[in-house]
C-alpha positions in Angstrom: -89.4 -12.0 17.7 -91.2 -14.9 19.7 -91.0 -17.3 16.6 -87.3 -16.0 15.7 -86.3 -17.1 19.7 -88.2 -20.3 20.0 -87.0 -21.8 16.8 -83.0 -20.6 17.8 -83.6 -21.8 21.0 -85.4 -25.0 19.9 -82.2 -25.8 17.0 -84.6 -25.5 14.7 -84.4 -22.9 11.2 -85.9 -19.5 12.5 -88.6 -17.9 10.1 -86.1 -14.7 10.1 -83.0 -13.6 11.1 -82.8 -11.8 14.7 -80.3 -8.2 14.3 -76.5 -8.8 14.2 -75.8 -7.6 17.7 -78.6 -10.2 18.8 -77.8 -12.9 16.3 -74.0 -12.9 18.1 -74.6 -12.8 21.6 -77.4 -16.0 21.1 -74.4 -17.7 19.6 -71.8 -16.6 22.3 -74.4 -17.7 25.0 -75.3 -21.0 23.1 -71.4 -22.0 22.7 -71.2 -21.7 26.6 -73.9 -23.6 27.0 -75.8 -21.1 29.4 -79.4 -21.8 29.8 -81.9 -20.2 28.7 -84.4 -20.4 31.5 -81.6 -20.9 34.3 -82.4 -19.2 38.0 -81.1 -15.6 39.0 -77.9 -14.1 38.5 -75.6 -14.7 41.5 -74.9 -11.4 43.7 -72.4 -9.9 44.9 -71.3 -10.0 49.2 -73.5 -7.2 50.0 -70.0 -6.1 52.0 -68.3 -5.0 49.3 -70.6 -2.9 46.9 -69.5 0.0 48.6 -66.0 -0.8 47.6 -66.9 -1.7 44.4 -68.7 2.0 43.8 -65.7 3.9 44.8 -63.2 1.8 42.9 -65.5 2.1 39.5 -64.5 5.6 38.5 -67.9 6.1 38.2 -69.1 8.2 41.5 -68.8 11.7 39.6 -70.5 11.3 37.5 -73.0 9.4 39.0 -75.6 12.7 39.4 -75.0 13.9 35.7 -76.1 10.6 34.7 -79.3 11.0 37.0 -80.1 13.8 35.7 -80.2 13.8 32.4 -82.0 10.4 32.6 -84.7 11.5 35.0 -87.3 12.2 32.9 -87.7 8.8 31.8 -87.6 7.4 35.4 -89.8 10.0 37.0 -92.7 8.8 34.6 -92.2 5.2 37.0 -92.2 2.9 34.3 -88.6 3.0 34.0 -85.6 1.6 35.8 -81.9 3.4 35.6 -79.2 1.5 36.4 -75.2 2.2 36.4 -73.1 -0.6 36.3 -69.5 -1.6 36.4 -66.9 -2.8 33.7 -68.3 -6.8 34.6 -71.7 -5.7 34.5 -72.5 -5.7 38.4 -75.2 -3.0 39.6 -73.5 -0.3 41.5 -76.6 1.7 41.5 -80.7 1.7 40.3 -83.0 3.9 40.6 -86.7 4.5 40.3 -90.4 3.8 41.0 -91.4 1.3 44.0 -93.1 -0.4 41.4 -90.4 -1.2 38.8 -87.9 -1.8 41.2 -90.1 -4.5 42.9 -90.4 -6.1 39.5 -86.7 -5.6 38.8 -86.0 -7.6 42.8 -88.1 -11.0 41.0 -85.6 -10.8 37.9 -82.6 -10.8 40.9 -81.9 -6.9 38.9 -80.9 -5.7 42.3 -77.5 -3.7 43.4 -74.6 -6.2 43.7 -76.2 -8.4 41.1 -73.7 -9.0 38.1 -75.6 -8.5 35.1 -72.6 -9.4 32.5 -73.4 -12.0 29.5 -72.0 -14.8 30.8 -74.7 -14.7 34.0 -77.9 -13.4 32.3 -77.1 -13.8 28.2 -78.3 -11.1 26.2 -79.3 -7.8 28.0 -78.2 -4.7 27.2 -75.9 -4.2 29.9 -73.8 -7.1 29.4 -74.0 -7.2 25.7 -72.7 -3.2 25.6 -69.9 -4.5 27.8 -69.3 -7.3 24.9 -69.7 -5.0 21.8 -68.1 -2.1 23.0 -71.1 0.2 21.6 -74.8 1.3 22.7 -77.5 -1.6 22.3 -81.1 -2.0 22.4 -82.6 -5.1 23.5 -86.2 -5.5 22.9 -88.3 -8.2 24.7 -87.5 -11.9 23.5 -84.0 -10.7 22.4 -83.3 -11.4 25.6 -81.5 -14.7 26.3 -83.0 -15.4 29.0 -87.0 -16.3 29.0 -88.0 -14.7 32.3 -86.3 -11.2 30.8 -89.0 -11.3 27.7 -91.3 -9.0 29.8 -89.0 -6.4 29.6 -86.7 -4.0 26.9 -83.3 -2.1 28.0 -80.8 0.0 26.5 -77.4 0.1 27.8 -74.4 1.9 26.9 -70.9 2.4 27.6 -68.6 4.7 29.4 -65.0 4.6 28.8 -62.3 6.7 30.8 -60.7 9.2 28.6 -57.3 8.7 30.0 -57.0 4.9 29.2 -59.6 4.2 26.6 -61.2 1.6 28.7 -64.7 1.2 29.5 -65.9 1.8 33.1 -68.8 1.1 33.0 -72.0 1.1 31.5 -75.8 3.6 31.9 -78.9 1.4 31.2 -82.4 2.1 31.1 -84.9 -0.8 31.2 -89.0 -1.1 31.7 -91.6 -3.0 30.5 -92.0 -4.2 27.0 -94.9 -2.2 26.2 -93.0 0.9 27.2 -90.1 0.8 24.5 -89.3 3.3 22.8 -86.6 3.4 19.8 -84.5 7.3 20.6 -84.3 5.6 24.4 -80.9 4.3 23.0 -80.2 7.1 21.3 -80.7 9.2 24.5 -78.6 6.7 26.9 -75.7 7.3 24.5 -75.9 10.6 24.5 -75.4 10.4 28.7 -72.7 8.3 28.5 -70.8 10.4 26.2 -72.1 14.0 28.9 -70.4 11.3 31.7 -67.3 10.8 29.6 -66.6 14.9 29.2 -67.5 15.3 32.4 -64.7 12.7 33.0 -62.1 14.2 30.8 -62.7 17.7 32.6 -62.2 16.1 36.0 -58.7 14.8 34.5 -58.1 18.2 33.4 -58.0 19.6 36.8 -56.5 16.6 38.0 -53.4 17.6 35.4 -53.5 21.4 36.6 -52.6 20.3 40.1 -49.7 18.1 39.4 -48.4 20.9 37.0 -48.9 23.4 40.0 -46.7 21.1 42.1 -44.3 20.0 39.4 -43.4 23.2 38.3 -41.1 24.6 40.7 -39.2 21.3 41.4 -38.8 21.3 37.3 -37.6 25.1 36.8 -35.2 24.2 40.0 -33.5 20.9 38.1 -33.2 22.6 35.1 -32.2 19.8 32.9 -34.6 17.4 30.3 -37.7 16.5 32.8 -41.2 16.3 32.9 -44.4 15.3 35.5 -47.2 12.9 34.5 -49.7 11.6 36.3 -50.3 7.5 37.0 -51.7 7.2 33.6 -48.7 8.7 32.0 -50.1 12.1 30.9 -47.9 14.9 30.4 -48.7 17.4 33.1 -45.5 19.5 32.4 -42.3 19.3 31.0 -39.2 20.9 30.4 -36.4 20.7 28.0 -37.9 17.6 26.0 -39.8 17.0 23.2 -43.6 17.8 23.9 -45.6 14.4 24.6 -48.9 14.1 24.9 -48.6 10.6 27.3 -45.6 7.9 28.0 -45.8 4.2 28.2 -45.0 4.0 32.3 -44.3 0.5 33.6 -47.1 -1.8 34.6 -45.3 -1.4 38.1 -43.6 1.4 38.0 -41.7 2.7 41.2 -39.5 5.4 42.6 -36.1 4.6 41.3 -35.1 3.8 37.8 -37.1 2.8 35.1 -37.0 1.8 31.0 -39.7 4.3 29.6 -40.0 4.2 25.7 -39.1 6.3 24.1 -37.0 8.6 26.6 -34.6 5.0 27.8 -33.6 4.8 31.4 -35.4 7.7 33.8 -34.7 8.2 36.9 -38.7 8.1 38.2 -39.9 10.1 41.8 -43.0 10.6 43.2 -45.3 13.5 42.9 -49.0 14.1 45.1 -51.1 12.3 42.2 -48.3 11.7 39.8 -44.7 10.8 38.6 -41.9 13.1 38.3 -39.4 11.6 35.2 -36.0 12.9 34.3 -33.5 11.5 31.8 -30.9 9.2 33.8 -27.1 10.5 34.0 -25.1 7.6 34.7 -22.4 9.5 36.5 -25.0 12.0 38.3 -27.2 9.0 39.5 -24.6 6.4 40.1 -24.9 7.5 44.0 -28.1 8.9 44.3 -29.6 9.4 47.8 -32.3 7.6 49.1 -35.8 9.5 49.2 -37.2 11.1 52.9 -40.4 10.9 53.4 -42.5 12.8 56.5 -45.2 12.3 58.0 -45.9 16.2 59.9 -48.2 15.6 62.2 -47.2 18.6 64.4 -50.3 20.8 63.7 -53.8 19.7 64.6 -56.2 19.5 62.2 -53.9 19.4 59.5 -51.5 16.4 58.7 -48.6 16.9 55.8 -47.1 14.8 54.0 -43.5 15.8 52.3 -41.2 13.9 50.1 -37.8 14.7 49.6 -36.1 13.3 46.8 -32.9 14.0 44.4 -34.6 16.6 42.1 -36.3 18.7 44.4 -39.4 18.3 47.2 -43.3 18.8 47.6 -45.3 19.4 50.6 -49.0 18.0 50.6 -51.7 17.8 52.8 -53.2 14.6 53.5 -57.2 13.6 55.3 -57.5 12.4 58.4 -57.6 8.8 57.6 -54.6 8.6 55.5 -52.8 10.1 58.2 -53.7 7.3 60.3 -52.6 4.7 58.0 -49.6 6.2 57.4 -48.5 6.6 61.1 -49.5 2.8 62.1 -47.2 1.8 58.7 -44.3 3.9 60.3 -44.9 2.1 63.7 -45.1 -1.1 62.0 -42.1 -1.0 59.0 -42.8 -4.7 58.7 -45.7 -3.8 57.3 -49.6 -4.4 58.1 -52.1 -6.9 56.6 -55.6 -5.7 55.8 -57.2 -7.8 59.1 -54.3 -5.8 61.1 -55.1 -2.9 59.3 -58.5 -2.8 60.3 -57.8 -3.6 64.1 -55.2 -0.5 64.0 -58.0 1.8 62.7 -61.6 1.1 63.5 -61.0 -1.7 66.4 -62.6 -4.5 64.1 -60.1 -7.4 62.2 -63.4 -8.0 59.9 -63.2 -4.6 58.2 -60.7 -5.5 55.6 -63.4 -4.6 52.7 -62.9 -0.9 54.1 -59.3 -1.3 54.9 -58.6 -2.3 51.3 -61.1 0.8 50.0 -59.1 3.1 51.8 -55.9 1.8 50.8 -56.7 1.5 47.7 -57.8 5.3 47.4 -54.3 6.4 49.0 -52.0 4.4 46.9 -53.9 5.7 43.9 -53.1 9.6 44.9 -49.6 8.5 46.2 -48.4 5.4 43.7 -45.4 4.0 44.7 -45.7 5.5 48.3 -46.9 2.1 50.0 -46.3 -1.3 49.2 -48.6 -4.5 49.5 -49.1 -7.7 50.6 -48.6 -7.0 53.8 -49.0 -3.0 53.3 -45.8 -0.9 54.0 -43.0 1.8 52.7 -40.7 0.6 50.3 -37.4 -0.6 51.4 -35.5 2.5 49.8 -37.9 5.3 51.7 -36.4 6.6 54.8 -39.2 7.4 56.8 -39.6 9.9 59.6 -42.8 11.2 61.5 -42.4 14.3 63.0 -44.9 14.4 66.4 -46.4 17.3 68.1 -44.9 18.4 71.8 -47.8 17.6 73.5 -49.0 14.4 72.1 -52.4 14.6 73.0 -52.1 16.3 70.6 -51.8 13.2 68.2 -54.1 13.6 65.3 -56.7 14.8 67.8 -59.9 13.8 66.4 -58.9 10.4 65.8 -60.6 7.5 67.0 -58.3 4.8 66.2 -56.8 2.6 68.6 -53.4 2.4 67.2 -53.5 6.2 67.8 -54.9 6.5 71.0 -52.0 4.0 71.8 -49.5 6.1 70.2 -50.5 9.0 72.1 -49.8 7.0 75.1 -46.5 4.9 74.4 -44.8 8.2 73.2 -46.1 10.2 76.3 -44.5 7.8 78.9 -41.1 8.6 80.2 -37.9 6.7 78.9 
């Protein structure tokens, strides 16, 4: 494999051919003229890994992957490492010994690990091939990576098809063994039905919620959820998922092959019912309340032209909520982050939080700055005594609240 590298490398005619898989990456990485002995990959602001972790998809399944990979860590010649779509470490695990010889290759959490960094590996070449690969010593690209084999493969999110991420396990040359790869796919298919079971109980809660508001409209409906799976449906033809908009909204939408719905939001979800011109031609603008009137437990309820829902919502995005209702202008991250933890520089967990509230509620908040849409009517319903305002909250904006709504008028 030596020869077969040097001679590639070199321009020269190689005294064999390296594997397809290889053979194609050396070419890709050759055509964009990345060096072969160039320094360590970049990494990533150490800021925003957390971020990055909890917008990978990849969190629950994170222990299933662990497990079923820890014999060959435990052993401590091994790394395992779970990465993201691009190929950046999200997390690594194993002895203090291979991870200090993993911190010289820069094979640290953060670092991005795609092709176009580090060339061949088996993390960013299983992003490129779409399948599980082995990469064995001086298949590597890179020279300083010759000391080492990995095998990487991917994990794709049963309700789009796309690839999430990627599982590796790497070690010393001398430890490679050829059922690793066989083994690391096996994983990352376990992490893939873990993932389609998750979406499973995802589906049974929007059909819990949808239900009632779709025996009460009794005409052609049905609820999906942001990735256009068919949670329930009445009086239509049985789908198993619709093409939604790119940005799809509450109002009315194009959505093949039903035609013009009228579209309204659901807690994780879309509710869609066939548009009748004369029904919808004035059709009233959505409520939406925030019920902060019991302590310890904030609501949120949508009222729409089909029917309503009722859902409880954490502490946090209770928070947000209110300062966007204070504020129907809207907010900017660095405001954000003043209204909520007291610091303009926490946009990184400002846009983390957002980012996990507009994917349970799509449609509910805006961005850019962050705010309701114009057509929501908003209302926040207070407690009596408001020090009684979301009690155990810290945030500033809140403790104002509790203040600026207590003084006389």
């Amino acid at each position: 494999m030596s020869a077969v590298y040097d001679a590639t490398m070199a321009g020269n005619r190689a005294p064999a051919r390296p594997r397809s898989v290889i053979g194609d990456s050396w070419q890709r990485m050759l055509a964009k003229g990345v060096d072969p002995d160039g320094q360590r990959p970049p990494v990533v602001e150490s800021g925003a890994i957390d971020m990055l972790r909890r917008s990978s998809g990849l969190m629950s399944v994170l222990d299933d992957v662990s497990r079923s990979l820890e014999s060959l860590v435990a052993e401590g010649d091994n790394i395992l490492v779970v990465a993201d779509a691009q190929g950046r470490v999200l997390w690594r695990s194993g002895s203090p010994t291979v991870l200090a010889n993993a911190d010289r290759l820069g094979f640290v959490e953060g670092a991005n690990w795609g092709e176009g960094t580090v060339g061949t590996n088996a993390i960013g070449t299983a992003l490129v091939s779409n399948r599980a690969v082995q990469v064995f010593s001086a298949e590597h690209f890179m020279r300083s990576h010759h000391a080492w084999t990995c095998a990487g493969a991917p994990i794709k999110d049963p309700r789009t098809g796309q690839v999430i991420g990627v599982v590796d396990v790497s070690g010393p040359a001398a430890t490679v063994h050829p059922t690793t790869i066989a083994l690391v796919d096996v994983v990352a298919r376990l992490a893939e039905s873990h993932l389609r079971e998750q979406h499973d109980r995802v589906l049974n809660r929007l059909r819990t919620v949808a239900a009632p508001i779709l025996a009460r409209i009794g005409k052609p409906a049905l609820a999906v959820d942001q990735d256009g799976w068919v949670a329930a449906v009445d009086s239509l033809p049985l789908h198993n998922r619709l093409l939604l908009p790119e940005q799809i909204a509450p109002g009315r939408a194009w959505i093949p092959p039903l035609g013009m719905c009228e579209v309204e939001l659901l807690p994780g979800g879309w509710l869609v019912r066939l548009a009748d011109e004369d029904e919808l031609r004035d059709a009233p603008v959505s409520q939406v309340t925030l019920d902060l009137r019991r302590p310890g437990g904030p609501a949120l309820e949508m009222v729409g032209q089909f029917g309503c829902w009722r859902h409880g919502i954490t502490l946090r995005h209770a928070e947000i909520l209110l300062v966007l209702a204070m504020f129907p202008e809207g907010r900017s991250a660095p405001e954000l982050a003043g209204d909520l933890y007291g610091d303009r520089s926490r946009v990184v967990t400002v846009r983390a939080e957002m980012s996990r509230l507009r994917k349970q509620f799509a449609g509910l908040v805006q961005g850019r700055p962050y705010r309701f849409p114009e057509s929501a009517a908003v209302q926040v319903c207070y407690p009596d005594d408001l020090t009684g305002l979301l009690p155990s909250s810290t945030a500033p904006a809140v403790r104002a609240a509790r203040v600026l709504r207590s003084e006389p008028r």
